[in-house]
NUDORO-362545 format. One line per 10 residues: number of its first residue (from 0); for each residue x negated, y, z of C-alpha. Coordinates in Angstrom, 2 decimals, m for minus. Example, Ala and Ser with C-alpha at 12.3 -4.5 7.8 and 13.67 -1.06 7.14 Angstrom:
<nodes>
0	m12.30/m4.50/7.80  m13.67/m1.06/7.14
</nodes>
This chain:
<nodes>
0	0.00/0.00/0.00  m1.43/3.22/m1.05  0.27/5.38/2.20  0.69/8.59/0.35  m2.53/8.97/m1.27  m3.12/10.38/m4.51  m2.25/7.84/m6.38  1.01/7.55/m4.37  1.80/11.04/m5.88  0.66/9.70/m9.70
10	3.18/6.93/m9.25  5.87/9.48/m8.41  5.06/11.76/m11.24  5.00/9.33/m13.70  8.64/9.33/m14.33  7.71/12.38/m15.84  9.84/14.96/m14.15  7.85/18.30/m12.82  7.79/18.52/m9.08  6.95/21.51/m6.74
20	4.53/20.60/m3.59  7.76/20.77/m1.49  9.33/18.30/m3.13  6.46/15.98/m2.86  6.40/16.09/0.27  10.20/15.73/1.21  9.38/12.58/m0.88  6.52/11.19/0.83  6.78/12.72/4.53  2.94/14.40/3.92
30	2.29/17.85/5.04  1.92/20.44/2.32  m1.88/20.48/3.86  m2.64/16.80/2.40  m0.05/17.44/m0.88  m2.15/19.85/m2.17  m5.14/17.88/m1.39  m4.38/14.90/m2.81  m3.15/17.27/m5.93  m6.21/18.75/m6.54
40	m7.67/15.40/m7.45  m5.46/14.87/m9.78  m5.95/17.76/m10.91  m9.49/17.71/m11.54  m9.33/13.98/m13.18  m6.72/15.66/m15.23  m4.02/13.28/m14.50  m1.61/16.01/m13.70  m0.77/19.02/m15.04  1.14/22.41/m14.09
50	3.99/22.83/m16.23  5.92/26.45/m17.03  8.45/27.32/m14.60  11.31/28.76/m16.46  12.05/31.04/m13.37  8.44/32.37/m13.45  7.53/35.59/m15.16  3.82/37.07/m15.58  0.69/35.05/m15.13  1.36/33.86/m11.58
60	0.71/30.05/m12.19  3.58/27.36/m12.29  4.53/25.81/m9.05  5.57/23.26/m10.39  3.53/19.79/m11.70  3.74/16.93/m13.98  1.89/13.59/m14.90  m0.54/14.26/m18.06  m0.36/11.47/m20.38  m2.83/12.64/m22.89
70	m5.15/13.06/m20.04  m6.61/9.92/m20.92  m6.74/6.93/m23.66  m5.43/3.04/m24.16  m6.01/0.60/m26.34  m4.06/m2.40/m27.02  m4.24/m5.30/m29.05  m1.69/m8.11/m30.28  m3.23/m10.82/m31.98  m0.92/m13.26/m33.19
80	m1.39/m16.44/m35.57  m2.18/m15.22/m38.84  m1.61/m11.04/m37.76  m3.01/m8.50/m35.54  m2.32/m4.86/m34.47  m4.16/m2.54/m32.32  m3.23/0.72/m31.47  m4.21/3.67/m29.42  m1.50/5.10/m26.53  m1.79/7.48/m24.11
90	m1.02/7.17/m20.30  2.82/6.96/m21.25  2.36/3.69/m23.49  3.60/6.31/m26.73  1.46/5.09/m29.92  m0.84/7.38/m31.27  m2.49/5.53/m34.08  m2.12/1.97/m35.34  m3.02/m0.89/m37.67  m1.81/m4.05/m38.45
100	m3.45/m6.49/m40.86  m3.77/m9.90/m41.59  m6.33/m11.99/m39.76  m6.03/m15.32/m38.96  m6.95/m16.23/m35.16  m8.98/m19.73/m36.59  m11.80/m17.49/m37.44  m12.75/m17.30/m34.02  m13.42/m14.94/m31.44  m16.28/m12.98/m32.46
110	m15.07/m12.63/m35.94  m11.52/m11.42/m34.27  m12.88/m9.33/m31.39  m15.25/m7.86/m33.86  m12.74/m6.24/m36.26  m10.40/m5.12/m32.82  m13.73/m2.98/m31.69  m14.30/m1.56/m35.05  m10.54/m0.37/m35.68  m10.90/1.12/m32.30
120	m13.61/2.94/m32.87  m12.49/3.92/m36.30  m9.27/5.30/m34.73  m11.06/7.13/m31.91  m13.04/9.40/m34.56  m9.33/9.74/m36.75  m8.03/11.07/m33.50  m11.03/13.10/m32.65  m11.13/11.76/m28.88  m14.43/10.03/m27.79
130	m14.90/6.39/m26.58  m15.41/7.54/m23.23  m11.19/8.62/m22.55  m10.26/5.28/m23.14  m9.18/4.31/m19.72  m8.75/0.53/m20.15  m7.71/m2.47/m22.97  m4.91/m4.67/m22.82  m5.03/m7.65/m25.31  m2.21/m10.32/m26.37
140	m3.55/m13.78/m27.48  m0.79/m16.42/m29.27  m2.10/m18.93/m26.47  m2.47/m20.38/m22.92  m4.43/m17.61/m21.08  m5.60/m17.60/m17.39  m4.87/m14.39/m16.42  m7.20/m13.96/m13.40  m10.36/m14.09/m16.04  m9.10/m13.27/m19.06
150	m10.05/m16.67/m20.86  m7.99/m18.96/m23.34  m7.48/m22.23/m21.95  m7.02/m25.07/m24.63  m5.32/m22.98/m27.00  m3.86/m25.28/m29.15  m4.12/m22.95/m32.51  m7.33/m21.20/m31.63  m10.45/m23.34/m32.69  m13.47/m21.64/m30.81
160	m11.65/m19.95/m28.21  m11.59/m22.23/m25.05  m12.90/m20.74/m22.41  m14.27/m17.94/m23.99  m14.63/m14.78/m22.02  m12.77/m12.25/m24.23  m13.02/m9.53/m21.69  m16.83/m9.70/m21.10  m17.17/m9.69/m25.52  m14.96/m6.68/m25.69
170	m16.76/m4.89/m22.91  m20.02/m4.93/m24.64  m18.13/m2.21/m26.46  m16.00/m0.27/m23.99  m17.52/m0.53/m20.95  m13.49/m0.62/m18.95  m10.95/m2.99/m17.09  m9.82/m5.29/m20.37  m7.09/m6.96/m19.75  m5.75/m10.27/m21.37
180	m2.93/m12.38/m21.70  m0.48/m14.82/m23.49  1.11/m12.46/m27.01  4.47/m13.13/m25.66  3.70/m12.37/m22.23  2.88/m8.67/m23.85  6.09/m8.76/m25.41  8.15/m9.38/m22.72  6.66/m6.49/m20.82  6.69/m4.13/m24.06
190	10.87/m4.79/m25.05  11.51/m4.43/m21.27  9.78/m1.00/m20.79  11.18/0.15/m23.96  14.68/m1.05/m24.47  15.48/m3.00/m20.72  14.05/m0.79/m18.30  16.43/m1.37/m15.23  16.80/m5.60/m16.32  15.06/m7.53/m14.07
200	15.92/m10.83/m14.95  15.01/m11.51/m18.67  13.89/m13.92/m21.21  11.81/m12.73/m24.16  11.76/m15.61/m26.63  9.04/m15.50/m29.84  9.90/m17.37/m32.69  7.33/m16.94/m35.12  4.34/m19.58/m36.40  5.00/m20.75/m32.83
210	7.59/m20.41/m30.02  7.00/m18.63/m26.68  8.53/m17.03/m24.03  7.89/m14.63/m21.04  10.17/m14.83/m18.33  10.83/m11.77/m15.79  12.01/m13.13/m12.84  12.92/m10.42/m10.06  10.81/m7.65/m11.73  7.83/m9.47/m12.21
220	6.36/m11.27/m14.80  6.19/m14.84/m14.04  2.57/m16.40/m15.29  2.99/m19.57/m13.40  m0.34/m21.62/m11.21  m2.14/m21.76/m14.25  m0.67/m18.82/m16.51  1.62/m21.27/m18.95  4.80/m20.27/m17.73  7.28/m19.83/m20.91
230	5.55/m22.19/m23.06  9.05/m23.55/m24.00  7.63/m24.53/m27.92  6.59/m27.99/m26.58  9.59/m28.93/m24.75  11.18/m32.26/m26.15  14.44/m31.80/m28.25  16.79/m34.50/m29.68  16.35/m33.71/m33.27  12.90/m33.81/m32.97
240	12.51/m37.23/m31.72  9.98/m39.07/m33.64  8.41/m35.98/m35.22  4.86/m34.96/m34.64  3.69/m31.32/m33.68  1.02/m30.36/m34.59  m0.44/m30.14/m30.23  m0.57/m33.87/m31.12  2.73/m34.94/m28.89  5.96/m35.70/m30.07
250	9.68/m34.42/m30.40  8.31/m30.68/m29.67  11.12/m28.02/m30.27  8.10/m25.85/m32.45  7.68/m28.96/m34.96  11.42/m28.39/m36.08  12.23/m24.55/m35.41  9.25/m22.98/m35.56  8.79/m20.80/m39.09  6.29/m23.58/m40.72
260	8.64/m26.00/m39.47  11.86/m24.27/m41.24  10.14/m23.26/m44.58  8.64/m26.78/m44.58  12.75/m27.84/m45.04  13.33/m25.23/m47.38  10.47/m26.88/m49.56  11.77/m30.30/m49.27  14.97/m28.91/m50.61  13.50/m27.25/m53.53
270	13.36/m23.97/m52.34  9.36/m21.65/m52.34  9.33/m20.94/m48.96  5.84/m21.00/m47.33  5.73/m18.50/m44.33  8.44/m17.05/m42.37  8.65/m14.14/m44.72  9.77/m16.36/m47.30  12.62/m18.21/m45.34  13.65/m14.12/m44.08
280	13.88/m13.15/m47.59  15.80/m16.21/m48.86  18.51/m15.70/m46.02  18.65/m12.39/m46.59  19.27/m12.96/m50.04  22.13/m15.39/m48.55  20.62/m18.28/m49.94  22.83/m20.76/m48.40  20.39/m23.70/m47.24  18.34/m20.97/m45.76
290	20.76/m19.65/m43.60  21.99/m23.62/m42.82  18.61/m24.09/m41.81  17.71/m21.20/m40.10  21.26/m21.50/m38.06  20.71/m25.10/m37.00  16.62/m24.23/m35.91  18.96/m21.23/m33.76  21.00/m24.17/m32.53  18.00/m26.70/m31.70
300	16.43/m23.26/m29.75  19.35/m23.37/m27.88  18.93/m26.56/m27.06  15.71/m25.61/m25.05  16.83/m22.60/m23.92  19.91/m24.07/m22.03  17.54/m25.70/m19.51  16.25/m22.43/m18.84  19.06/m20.57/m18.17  19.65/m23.18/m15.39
310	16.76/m22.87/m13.87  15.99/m18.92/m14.27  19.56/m17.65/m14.48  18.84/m14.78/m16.76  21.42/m11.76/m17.39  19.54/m11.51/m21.17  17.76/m13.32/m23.34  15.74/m11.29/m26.06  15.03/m13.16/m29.41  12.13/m11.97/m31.07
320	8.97/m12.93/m33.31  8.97/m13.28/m37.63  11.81/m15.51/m37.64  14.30/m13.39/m35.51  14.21/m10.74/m38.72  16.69/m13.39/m40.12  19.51/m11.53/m38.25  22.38/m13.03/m36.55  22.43/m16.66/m38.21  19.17/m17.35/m35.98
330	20.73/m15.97/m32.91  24.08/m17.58/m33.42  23.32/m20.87/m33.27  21.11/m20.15/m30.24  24.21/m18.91/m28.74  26.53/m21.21/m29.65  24.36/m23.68/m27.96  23.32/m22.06/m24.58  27.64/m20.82/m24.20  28.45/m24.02/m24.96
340	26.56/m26.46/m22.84  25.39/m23.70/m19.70  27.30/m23.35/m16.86  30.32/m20.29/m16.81  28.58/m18.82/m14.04  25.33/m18.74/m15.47  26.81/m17.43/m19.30  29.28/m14.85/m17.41  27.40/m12.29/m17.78  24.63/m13.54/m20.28
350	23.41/m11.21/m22.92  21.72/m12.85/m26.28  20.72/m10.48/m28.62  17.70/m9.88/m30.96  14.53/m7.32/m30.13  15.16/m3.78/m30.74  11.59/m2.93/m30.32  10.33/m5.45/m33.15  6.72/m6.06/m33.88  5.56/m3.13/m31.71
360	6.79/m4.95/m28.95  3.25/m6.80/m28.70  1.27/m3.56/m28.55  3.44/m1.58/m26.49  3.31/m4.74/m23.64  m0.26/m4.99/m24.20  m0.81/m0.86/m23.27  2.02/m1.39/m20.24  m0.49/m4.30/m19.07  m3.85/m2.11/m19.26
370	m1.59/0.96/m17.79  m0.10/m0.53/m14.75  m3.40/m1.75/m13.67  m5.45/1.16/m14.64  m3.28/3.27/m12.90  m1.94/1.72/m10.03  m1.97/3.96/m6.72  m4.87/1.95/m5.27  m7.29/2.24/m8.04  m6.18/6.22/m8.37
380	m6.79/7.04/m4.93  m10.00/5.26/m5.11  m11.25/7.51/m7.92  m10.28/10.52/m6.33  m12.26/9.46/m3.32  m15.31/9.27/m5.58  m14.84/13.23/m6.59  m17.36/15.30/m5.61  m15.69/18.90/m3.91  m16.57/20.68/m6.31
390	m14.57/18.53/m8.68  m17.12/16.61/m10.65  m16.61/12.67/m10.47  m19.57/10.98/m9.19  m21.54/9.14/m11.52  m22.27/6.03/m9.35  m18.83/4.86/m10.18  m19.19/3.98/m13.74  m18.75/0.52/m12.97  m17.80/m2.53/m15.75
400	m14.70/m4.54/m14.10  m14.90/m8.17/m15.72  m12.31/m9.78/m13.79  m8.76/m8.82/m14.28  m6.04/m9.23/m11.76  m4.69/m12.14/m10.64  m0.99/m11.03/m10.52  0.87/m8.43/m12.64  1.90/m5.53/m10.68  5.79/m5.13/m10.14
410	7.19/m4.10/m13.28  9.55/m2.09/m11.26  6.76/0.37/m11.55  6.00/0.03/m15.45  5.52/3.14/m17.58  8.22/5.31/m18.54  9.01/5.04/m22.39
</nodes>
């Protein structure tokens, strides 16, 4: 518990409403002594800001104070399958500059970690801000990831990356906190903080190459012992008993519904489908087998996600990921399966719907996850302790973090979008 420090004030400013000293301290029971104290750190780091008092006339200055979010930089990264995107946000989690391109997560981690550093760096000179403001890195990975180091574990579509210490690599190159988990992990943080802000029970399901899902349970992201939680793509399903995935097992709900899976049908039935672009395109065109098979991959989903809703009770699922751009036919047959074989009480007040946010859901959840730990009250009132009074930051505490956290801070506290 911070106990009213600087960082306690941060955390109240970051709603982004301008606050006098008085109110500040009706708010936190401090005298106006210690308020301004604690202000003037923040003030120097440049965290807050006074803002222009409509009341105010002449050059007195504003009474009044807000959080900065350009006072500092984040950069995020969502590396899925065969894509990736990495942006640049400020302290609010708002996207200043972004790229997506094709890159296929098989070539390994140098070869991927490589190309995130460089479009960094090539956005930091397009937005004229040095390496030195960015603050921390969040990344997304479309795998297993333990969360208190920041390493893939047995990533079943990631040749190379096992154990490999992503946030020590990146850190050769920004020398901050990086912070790494599962893509749809990110997601799940990035549609809740930008569409579901006040939902704390959720689902955010991925269907893409491969099916995930991040489950907020009582604010919090839920990672699980070993950070797997939501890896519902290799849960057994009836019609895919005898089938193969490609983790090796059998009957896994990815080797029928997931997009390979679904285009895979689309072939056998004479149709050029390849990625899940193609099988988008042909529903949208309403090809008719498309949309049959895209429905009944909807309706095996639902099979899965049924279980779930048992044991979670969610008030929403979100449906998101390449294949969820097919529209409704995917999420119908997800619903008619979950309303049809859950519980009344636990489908009352269900919501299924499909992501609002779309593909910058990754990115946005990956900035929220470098954010919230960047700036969380502790960490803030420890770097205000380091100022010197004069107001310059002492230079001792340049110091590389390796390890990340081992639990997500409450997302009852995430950024506001």
């Amino acid at each position: 518990m911070d106990n009213g420090g600087a960082g306690e004030l941060l955390r109240i400013l970051r709603d982004g409403r301008p606050r006098t000293r008085a109110d500040l301290a009706g708010i936190t029971g401090l005298g106006r002594a210690a308020i301004s104290s604690r202000l003037e750190s923040l003030l120097e780091l440049g965290l807050v800001v006074p803002v222009s008092d409509a009341a105010s006339t002449g050059g007195r200055p504003s009474a009044r104070l807000a959080f900065n979010p350009g006072a500092r930089l984040v950069a995020a990264a969502d590396v899925g399958a065969t894509h990736a995107t990495v942006a640049l946000t400020d302290l609010s989690g708002r996207i200043l500059l972004e790229t997506t391109e094709r890159l296929e997560i098989s070539c390994g981690p140098e070869a991927v970690l490589d190309w995130l550093a460089m479009t960094l760096q090539g956005h930091l000179k397009a937005v004229k801000r040095p390496a030195t403001d960015i603050i921390a890195v969040g990344i997304g990975l479309p795998g297993p990831v333990e969360h208190s180091t920041g390493k893939p574990t047995s990533p079943p579509i990631m040749p190379g990356w096992d154990g490999f210490d992503v946030p020590a690599y990146v850190q050769q190159t920004f020398a901050v906190p990086v912070l790494v988990d599962n893509d749809v992990n990110i997601m799940a943080l990035g549609e809740r903080a930008a569409r579901w802000p006040n939902e704390d029970n959720m689902i955010f399901l991925k269907v893409a190459t491969g099916i995930g899902s991040g489950v907020i349970s009582g604010g919090t992201l839920q990672r699980g012992a070993a950070g797997v939680a939501g890896d519902v793509g290799h849960i057994a399903v009836s019609n895919a008993a005898g089938i193969q995935c490609r983790c090796g097992k059998i009957a896994c709900l990815e080797a029928i519904a997931g997009a390979p899976a679904v285009a895979a049908h689309l072939r056998e039935n004479g149709l050029e489908a390849t990625t899940a672009n193609d099988v988008v395109s042909l529903v949208r065109s309403g090809d008719l087998a498309a949309i049959q098979a895209v429905r009944q991959a909807g309706r095996d989903i639902g099979e899965m996600l049924n279980m779930c809703v048992s044991l979670v009770n969610p008030s929403l699922i979100v449906v998101g990921g390449s294949l969820a751009q097919s529209g409704e036919h995917l999420i119908a047959g997800i619903r008619e399966m979950v309303y049809s074989r859950s519980t009344p009480l636990a489908t009352q007040h269900l919501n299924i719907t499909q992501s609002e946010t779309g593909p910058e859901a990754g990115v946005v959840g990956a900035s929220i996850l470098a954010i919230e730990y960047a700036l969380a009250p502790q960490r803030v009132s420890g770097l205000a302790a380091t100022l010197h009074p004069g107001g310059r930051q002492n230079t001792d505490r340049q110091k590389v973090e390796r390890v990340v956290p081992a639990s997500q801070p409450s997302l009852r506290d995430s950024v506001a979008s």
